[in-house]
MARGU-420913 format. One line per field, with one value per residue (C-alpha): residue number from 1; residue in one letter; x, y, z. Coordinates in pm, 1 decimal. Layout:
<nodes>
nr <- [NUM, ...]
rest <- [a, ...]
xx <- [X, ...]
yy <- [Y, ...]
zz <- [Z, ...]
</nodes>
This chain:
<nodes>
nr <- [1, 2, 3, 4, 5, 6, 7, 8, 9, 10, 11, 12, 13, 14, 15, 16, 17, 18, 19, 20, 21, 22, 23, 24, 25, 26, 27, 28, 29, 30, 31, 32, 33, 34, 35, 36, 37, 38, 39, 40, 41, 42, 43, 44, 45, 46, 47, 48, 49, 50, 51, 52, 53, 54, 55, 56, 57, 58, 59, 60, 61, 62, 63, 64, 65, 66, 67, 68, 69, 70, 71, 72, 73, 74, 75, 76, 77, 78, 79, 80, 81, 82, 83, 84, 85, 86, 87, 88, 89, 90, 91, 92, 93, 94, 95, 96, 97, 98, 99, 100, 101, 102, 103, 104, 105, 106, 107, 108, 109, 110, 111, 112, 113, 114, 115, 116, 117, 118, 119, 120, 121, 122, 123, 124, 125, 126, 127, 128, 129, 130, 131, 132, 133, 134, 135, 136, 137, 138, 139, 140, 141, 142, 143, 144, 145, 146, 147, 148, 149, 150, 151, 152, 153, 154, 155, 156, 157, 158, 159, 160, 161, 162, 163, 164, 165, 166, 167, 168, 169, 170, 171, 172, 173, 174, 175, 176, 177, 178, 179, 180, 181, 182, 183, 184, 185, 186, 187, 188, 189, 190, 191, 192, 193, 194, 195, 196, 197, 198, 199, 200, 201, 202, 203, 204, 205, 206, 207, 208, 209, 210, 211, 212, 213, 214, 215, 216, 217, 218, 219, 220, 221, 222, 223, 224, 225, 226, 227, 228, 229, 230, 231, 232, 233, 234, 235, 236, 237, 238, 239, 240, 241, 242, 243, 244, 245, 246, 247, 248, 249, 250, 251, 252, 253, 254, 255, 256, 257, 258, 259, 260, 261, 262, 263, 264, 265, 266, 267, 268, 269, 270, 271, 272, 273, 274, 275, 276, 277, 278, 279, 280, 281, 282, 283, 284, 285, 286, 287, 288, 289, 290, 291, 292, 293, 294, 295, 296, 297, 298, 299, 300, 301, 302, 303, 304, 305, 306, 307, 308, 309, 310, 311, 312, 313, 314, 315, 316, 317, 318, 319, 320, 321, 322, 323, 324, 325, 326, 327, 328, 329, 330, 331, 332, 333, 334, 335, 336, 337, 338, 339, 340, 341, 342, 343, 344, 345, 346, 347, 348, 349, 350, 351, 352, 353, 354, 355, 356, 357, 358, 359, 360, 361, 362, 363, 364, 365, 366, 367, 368, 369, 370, 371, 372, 373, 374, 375, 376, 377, 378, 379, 380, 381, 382, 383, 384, 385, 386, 387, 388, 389, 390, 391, 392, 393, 394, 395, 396, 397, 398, 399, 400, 401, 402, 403, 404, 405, 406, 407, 408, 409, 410, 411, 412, 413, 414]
rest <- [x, x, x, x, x, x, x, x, x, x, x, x, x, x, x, x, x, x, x, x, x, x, x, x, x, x, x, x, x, x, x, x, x, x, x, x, x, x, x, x, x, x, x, x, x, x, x, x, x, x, x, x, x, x, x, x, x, x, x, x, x, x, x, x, x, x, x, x, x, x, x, x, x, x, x, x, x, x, x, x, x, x, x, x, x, x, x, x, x, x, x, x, x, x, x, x, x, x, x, x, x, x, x, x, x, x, x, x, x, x, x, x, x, x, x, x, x, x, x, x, x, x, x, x, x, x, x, x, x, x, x, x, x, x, x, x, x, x, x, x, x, x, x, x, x, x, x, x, x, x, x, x, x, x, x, x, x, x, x, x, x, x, x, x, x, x, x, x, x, x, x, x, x, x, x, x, x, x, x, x, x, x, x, x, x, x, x, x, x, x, x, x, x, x, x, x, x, x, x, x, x, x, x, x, x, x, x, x, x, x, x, x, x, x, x, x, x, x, x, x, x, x, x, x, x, x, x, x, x, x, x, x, x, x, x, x, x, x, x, x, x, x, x, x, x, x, x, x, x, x, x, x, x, x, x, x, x, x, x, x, x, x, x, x, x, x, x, x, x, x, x, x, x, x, x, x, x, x, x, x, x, x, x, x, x, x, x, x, x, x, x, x, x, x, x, x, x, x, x, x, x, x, x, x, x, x, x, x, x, x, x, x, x, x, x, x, x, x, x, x, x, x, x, x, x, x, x, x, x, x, x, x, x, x, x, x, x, x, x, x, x, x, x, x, x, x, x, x, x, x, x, x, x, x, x, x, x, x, x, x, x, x, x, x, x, x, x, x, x, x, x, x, x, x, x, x, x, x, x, x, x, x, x, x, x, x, x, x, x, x, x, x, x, x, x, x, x, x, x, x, x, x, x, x, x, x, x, x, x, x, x, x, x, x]
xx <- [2935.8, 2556.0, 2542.3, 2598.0, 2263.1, 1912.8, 1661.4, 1453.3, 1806.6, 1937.4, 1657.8, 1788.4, 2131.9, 2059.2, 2143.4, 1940.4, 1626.2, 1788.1, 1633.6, 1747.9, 2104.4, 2132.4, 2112.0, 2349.4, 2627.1, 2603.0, 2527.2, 2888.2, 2880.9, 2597.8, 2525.8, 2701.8, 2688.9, 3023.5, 3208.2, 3039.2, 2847.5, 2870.3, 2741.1, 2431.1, 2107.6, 1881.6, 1492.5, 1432.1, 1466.3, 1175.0, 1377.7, 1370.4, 1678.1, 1536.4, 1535.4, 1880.5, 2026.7, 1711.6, 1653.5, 2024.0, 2035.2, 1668.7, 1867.0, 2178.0, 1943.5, 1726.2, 2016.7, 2126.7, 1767.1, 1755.5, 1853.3, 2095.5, 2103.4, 2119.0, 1750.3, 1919.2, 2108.4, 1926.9, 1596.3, 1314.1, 952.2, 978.6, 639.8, 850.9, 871.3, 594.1, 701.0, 796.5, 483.5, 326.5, 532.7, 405.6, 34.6, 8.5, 159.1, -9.5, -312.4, -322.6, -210.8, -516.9, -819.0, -751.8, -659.3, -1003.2, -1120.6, -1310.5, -1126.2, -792.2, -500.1, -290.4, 60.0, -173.8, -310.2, 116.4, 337.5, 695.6, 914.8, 1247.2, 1036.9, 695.5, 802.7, 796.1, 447.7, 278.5, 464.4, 384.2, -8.0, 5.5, 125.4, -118.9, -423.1, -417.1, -270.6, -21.9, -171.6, -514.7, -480.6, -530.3, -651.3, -460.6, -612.7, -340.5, -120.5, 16.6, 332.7, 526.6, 716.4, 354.8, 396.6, 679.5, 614.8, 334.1, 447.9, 811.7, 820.2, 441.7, 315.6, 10.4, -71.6, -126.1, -380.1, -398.5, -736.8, -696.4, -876.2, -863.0, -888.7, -1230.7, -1173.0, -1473.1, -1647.5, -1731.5, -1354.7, -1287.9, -1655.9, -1509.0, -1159.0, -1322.2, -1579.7, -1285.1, -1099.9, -1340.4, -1436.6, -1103.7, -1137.6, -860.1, -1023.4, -1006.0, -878.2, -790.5, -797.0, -482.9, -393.4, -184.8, -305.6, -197.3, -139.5, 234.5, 331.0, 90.8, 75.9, -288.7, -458.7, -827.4, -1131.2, -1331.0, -1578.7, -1288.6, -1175.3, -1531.9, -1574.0, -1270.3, -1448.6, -1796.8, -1651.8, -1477.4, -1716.1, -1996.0, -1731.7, -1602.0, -1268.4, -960.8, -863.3, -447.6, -391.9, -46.9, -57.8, 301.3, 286.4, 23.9, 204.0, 356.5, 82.3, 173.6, -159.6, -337.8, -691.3, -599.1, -706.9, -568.4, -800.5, -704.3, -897.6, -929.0, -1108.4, -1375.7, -1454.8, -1727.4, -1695.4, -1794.9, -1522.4, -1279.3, -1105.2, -1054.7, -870.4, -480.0, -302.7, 81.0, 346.4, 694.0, 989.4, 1085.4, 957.3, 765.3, 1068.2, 1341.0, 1456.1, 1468.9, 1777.7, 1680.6, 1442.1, 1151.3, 743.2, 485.1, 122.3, -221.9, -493.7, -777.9, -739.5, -544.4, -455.1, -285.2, -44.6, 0.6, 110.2, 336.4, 483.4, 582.1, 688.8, 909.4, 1117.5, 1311.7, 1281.9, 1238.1, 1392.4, 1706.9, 1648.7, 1898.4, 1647.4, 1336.0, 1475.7, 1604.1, 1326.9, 1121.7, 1291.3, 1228.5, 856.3, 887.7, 1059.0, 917.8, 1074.4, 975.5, 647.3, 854.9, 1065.0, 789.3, 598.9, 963.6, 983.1, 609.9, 748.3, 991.1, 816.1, 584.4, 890.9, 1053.4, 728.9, 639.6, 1053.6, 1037.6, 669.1, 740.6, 1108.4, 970.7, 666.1, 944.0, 1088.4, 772.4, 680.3, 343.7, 289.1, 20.7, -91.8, 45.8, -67.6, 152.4, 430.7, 772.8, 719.9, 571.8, 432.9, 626.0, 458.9, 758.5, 604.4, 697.8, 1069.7, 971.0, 1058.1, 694.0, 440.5, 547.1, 708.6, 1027.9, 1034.1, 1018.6, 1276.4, 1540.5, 1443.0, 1502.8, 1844.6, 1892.2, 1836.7, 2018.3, 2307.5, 2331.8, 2190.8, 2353.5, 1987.4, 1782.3, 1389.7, 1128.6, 933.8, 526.8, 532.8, 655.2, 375.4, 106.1, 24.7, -179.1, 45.9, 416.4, 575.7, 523.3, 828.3, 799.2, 1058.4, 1144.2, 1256.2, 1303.1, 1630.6, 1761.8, 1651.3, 2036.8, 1972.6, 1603.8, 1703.4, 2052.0, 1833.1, 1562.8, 1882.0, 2012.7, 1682.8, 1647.0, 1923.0, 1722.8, 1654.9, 1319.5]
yy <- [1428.2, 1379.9, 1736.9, 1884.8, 1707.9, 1904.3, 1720.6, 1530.2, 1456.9, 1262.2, 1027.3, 865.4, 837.6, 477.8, 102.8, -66.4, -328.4, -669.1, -831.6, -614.1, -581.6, -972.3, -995.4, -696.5, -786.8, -1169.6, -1014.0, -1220.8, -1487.8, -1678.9, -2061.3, -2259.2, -2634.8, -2670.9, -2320.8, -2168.0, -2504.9, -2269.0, -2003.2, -1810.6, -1907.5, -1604.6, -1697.5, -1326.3, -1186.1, -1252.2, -1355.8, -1655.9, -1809.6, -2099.9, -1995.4, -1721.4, -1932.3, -1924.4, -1572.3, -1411.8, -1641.5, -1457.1, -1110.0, -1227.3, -1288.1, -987.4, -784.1, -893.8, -822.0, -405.1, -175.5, -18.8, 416.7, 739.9, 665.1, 388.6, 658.4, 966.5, 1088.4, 946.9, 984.0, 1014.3, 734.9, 490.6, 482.2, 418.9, 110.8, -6.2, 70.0, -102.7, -413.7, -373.6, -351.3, -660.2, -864.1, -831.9, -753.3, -1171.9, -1194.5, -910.0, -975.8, -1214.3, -1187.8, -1176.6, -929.6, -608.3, -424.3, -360.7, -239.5, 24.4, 226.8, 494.1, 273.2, 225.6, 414.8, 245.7, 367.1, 234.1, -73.1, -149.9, 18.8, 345.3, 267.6, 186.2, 564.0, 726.1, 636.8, 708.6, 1043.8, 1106.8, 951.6, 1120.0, 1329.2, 1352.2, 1122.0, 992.8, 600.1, 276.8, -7.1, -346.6, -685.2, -828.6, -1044.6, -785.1, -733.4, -555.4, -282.5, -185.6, 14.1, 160.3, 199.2, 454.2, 630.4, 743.0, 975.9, 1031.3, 1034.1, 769.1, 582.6, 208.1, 37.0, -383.8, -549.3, -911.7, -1117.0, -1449.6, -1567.8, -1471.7, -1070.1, -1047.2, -714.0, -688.4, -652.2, -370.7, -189.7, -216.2, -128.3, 214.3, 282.0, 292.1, 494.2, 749.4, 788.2, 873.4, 1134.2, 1025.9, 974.6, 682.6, 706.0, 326.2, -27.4, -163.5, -552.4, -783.8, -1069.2, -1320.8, -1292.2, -1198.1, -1348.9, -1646.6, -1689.0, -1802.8, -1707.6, -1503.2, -1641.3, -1423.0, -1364.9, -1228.1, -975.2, -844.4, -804.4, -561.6, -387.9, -402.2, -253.1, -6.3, 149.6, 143.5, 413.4, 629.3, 404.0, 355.8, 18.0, -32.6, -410.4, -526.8, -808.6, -889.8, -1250.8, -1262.3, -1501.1, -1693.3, -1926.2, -2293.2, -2487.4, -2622.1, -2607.9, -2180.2, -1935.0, -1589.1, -1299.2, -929.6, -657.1, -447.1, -750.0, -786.0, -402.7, -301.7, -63.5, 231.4, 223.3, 79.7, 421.6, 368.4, 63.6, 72.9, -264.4, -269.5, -502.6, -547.9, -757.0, -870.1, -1158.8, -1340.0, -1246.7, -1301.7, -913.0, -806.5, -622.8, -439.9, -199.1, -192.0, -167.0, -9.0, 101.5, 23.8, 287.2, 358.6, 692.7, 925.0, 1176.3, 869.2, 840.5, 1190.4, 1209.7, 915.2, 1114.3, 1398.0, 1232.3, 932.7, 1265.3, 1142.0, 766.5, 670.4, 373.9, 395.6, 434.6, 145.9, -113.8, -13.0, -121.1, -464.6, -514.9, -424.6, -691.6, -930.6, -909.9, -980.8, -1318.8, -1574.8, -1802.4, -1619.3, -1789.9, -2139.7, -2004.2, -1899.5, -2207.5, -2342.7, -2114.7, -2213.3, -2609.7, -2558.2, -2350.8, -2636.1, -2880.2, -2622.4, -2612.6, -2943.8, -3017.0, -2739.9, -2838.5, -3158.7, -3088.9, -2908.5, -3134.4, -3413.7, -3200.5, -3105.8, -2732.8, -2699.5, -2444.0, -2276.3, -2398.2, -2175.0, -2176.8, -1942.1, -1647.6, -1773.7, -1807.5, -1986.3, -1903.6, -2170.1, -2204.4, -2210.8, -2134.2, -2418.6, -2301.8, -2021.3, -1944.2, -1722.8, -1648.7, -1327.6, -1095.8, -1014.6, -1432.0, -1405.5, -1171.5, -1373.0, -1690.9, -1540.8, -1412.9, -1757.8, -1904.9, -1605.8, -1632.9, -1995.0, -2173.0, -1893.1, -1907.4, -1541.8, -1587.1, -1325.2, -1279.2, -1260.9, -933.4, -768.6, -844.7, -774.6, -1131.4, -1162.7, -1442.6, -1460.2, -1760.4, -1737.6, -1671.8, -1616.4, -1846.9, -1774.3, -2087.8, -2017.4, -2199.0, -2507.3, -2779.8, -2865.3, -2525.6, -2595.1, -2903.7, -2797.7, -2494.6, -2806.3, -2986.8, -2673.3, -2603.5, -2978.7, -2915.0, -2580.1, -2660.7, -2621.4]
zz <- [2703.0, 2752.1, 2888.3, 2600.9, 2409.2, 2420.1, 2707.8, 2376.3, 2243.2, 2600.8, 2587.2, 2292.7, 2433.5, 2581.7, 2646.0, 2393.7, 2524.7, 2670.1, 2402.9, 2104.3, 2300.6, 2287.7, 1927.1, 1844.8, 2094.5, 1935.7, 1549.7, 1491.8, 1720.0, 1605.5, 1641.6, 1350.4, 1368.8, 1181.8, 1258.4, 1617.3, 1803.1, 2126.8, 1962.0, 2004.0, 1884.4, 1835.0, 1902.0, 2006.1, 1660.2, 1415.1, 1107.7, 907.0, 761.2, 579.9, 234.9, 256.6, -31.3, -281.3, -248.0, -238.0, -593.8, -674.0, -622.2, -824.5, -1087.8, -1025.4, -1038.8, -1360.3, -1505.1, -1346.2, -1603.7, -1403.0, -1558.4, -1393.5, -1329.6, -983.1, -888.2, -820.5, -616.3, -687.9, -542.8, -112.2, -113.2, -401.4, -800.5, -1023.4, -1090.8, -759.2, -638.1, -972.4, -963.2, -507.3, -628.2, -877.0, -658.1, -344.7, -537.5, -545.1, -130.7, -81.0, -327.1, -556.1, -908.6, -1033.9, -772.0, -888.4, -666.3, -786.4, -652.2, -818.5, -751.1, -680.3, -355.3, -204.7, -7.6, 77.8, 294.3, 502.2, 710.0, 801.2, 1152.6, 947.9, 810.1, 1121.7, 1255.1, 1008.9, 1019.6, 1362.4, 1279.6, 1030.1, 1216.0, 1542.4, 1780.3, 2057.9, 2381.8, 2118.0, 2201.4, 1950.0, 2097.3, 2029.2, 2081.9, 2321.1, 2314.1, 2032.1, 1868.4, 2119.9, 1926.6, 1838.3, 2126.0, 2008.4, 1724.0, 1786.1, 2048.4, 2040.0, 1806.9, 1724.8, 2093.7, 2056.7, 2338.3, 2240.0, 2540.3, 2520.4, 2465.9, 2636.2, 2384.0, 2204.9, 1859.2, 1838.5, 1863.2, 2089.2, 2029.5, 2366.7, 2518.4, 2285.6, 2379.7, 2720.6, 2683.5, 2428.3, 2741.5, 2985.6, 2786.4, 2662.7, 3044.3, 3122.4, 2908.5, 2606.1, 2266.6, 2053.2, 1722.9, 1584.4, 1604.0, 1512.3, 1464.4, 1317.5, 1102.1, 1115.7, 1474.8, 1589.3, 1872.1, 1835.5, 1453.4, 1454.3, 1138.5, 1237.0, 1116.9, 864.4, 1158.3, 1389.0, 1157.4, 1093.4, 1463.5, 1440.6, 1114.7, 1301.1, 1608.1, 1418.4, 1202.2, 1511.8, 1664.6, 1347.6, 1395.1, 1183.1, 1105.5, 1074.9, 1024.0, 1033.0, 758.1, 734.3, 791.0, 526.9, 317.5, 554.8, 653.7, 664.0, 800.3, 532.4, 717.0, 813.8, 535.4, 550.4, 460.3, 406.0, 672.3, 315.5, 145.3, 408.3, 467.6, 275.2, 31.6, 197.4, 506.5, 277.1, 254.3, 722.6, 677.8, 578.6, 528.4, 644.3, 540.1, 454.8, 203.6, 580.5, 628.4, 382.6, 148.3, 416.0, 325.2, 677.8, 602.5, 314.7, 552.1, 265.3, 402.1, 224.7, 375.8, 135.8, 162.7, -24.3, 106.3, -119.4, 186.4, 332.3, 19.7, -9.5, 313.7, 342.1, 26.4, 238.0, 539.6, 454.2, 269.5, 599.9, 581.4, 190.2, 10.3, -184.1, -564.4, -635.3, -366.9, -517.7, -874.3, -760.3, -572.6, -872.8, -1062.4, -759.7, -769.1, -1167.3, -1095.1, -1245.5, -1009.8, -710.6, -599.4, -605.6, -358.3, -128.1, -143.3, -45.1, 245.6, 364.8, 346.0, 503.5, 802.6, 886.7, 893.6, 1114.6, 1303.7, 1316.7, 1505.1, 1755.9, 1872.3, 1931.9, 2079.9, 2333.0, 2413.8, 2492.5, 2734.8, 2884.1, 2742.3, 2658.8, 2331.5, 2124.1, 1804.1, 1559.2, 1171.7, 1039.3, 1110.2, 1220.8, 1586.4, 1907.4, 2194.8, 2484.4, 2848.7, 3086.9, 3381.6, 3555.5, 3561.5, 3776.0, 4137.3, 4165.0, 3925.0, 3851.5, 3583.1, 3800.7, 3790.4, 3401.7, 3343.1, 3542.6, 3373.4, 3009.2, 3173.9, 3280.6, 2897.9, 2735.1, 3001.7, 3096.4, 2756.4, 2503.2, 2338.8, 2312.3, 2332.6, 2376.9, 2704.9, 2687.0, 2941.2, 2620.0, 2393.1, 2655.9, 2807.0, 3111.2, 3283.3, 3325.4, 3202.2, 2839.4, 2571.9, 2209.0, 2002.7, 1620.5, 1492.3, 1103.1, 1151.0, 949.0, 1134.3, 1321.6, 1475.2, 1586.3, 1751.5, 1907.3, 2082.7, 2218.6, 2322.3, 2510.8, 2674.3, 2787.3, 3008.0, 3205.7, 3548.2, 3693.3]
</nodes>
C-alpha cells in the first residue's frame, strides 16, 4: 500500500543492501561449531565477539553498582547526563591526550547520541548544507556515504590515497570540485583506517590538518577503532591532539561503545568538539535520536570499572591471535592481504577468482561466497577501491570460527 506514502516517505520503503540483508535474514542462523556447523559466518558485519563473555560479566557487575531511582527512568539531557558525559571525558581523555595533557577534556567537550552513525549525521547537518561535499581519503568506510547524505544531503567525493594522506590528492580532488562549482566544507577520515585498519603516521594526519586549515576546512575524524590497535610497532594518535591550538575548535573526534567495547547493540556514540555550537547543537538535534536514561547510567558505571582496562587489553590479545590465524589461513590458500595493525578487519585480494576484472565480476563472486560458502564478506566497490577484487573480512571470531570460514573458502573455485 506504497501509494498511500508521501514521494520522501516511498524511498524508504525498500529491500535492505545485500550486505546488510545477509546478516538480518541469518541474525538466527549463525555459525556454531557445536549447535549450527552449517551455519552462517558473518565477515560483512564489523563486530567483534571475542570478549562477549568478559564484558556481559562487566555489565552484570556494572549493573549492580548504578543506583537505580527515578533519576534511570525519566528525561534527561537530549546530548547525555552530566555524568555520562563526565565518566565519557576522563576516559577517553587518556585514548585522546594523555593523562597528563594540558588539554583536558570535560562533559562540557561531549555530545552522545543513539550511534556514532548519528554523530557523523548530525555534524554533517550542522557543518554544511544540502549538495556542500566532504572529501574522504578512499578506500573509506562505506556507510560514510550514507551516513552524510540521506537525510542531511552532503555529498561525500573519494580521495584515492595511501597511508601517507598525500596533500596533493586532496588539492586535486578540492580543485576539481571547486571548479565544478560545489563548495568544500570538510575533510572527514577515519583513524585508524576502516577498511584497512592501518594506523596513520603522525605525519599523515598533519597532512589532513595542513590541508585543512590552508582551505578554512573542517576536520571530522572517525576515531572509533582508536583503542583497538594490536601492532606493537603502530601508535595511534588523536586528529584533536595534533591540531594546534588555534583550529582545535574545526576538528570533531567521533567514536562509539561499538567496538572497542563490543556494545554494538547498545547504539551509544558521542562527537568531541572544542566548539561549544557543536554541543549545543547536538543538544537540540539528537531530541530525536538520544540515549536512554537507563544506558547512559550503566554505561556510566562501565567506564568506572576498575576491571575494565583488563578486559580491553584482553580484547587487543586476542585480536592479534585472531589476526595472526586468518592472515596466514588465507596465505595457505593463496589470498594475498593487507597488513592491518588494528580495527577488526582485512582487506583480502581475490581477484584471481574472477571471470573479468570488473565490479559486475565482484558482485557475483561475493554472491558466490555468501550463496555457495554460507560466509558474508564485504566487497571493496563499497568502500571506494580503485580495483575490483578486494573484500573486507571481520574476523573478531573465536578462533574455530576464523578457521572453519578459511576452511570454507579453501574450497572456492577459481
Amino acid at each position: 500500500m506504497i501509494e498511500y506514502l508521501s514521494e520522501r516517505g516511498k524511498k524508504w520503503v525498500r529491500t535492505l543492501p545485500p550486505l546488510v540483508k545477509a546478516h538480518f535474514d541469518n541474525f538466527y542462523n549463525m555459525y556454531d561449531k557445536e549447535t549450527n556447523p552449517g551455519g552462517l559466518i558473518n565477515m560483512g558485519t564489523a563486530e567483534s565477539h571475542l570478549v562477549n563473555k568478559e564484558v556481559c560479566d562487566l555489565l552484570r557487575k556494572a549493573a549492580d553498582r548504578m543506583d537505580l531511582t527515578g533519576y534511570n527512568l525519566h528525561y534527561n539531557k537530549f546530548e547525555g547526563s552530566d555524568e555520562f558525559r563526565s565518566a565519557i571525558a576522563a576516559h577517553w581523555q587518556k585514548v585522546i591526550f594523555g593523562a597528563d595533557s594540558d588539554v583536558v577534556l570535560t562533559k562540557d567537550n561531549v555530545a552522545t547520541c543513539a550511534g556514532c552513525t548519528v554523530a557523523l549525521e548530525t555534524l554533517a547537518t550542522l557543518l554544511a548544507e544540502p549538495g556542500d561535499v566532504f572529501l574522504i581519503p578512499a578506500p573509506y568506510y562505506s556507510s560514510f556515504v550514507d551516513d552524510i547524505n540521506e537525510r542531511a544531503g552532503v555529498i561525500a567525493v573519494g580521495v584515492p590515497c595511501d597511508e601517507t594522506l598525500d596533500r596533493d590528492a586532496f588539492e586535486t580532488a578540492y580543485e576539481k570540485v571547486t571548479k565544478e562549482g560545489r563548495r568544500v566544507r570538510a575533510v572527514l577520515f577515519s583513524s585508524p583506517n576502516n577498511p584497512i585498519g592501518i594506523v596513520y603516521k603522525e605525519d599523515a594526519v598533519r597532512h589532513v590538518i595542513d590541508f585543512a586549515m590552508a582551505h578554512d576546512l573542517e576536520i571530522i575524524s572517525d576515531e572509533i577503532y582508536a583503542q583497538t590497535v594490536f601492532d606493537p610497532e603502530a601508535h595511534y594518535v588523536s586528529t584533536l591532539k595534533l591540531v594546534p591550538a588555534s583550529y582545535r575548535h574545526r576538528v570533531h573526534v567521533t567514536s562509539s561503545f561499538a567496538k572497542d567495547f563490543v556494545l554494538s547493540g547498545f547504539r551509544t556514540g558521542m562527537c568531541f568538539s572544542f566548539n561549544p555550537a557543536i554541543i549545543q547543537g547536538f543538544g537540540s538535534i539528537t531530541y530525536y535520536s538520544c540515549v536512554s536514561s537507563h544506558t547512559q547510567s550503566l554505561l556510566t558505571a562501565l567506564l568506572q570499572s576498575p576491571e575494565l582496562e583488563g578486559v580491553m587489553d584482553l580484547s587487543r590479545q586476542r585480536l592479534k591471535t585472531a589476526y595472526e590465524i586468518i592472515t596466514k589461513g588465507l596465505a595457505d590458500i593463496g589470498v594475498p592481504t593487507m597488513k592491518a595493525q588494528a580495527g577488526i578487519f582485512i582487506m583480502a585480494d581475490f581477484s584471481a577468482y574472477l571471470d573479468k576484472q570488473e565490479f559486475a565480476e565482484e558482485h557475483v563472486l561475493w554472491q558466490k561466497i555468501y550463496n555457495d560458502l554460507m560466509i558474508n564478506v564485504s566487497p571493496g566497490q563499497l568502500f571506494g577501491c580503485d580495483r575490483p577484487g578486494w573484500f573486507r573480512m571481520c574476523y573478531a571470531f573465536e578462533e574455530d570460527t576464523v578457521k572453519e570460514a578459511v576452511r570454507r573458502l579453501a574450497t572456492l573455485k577459481k
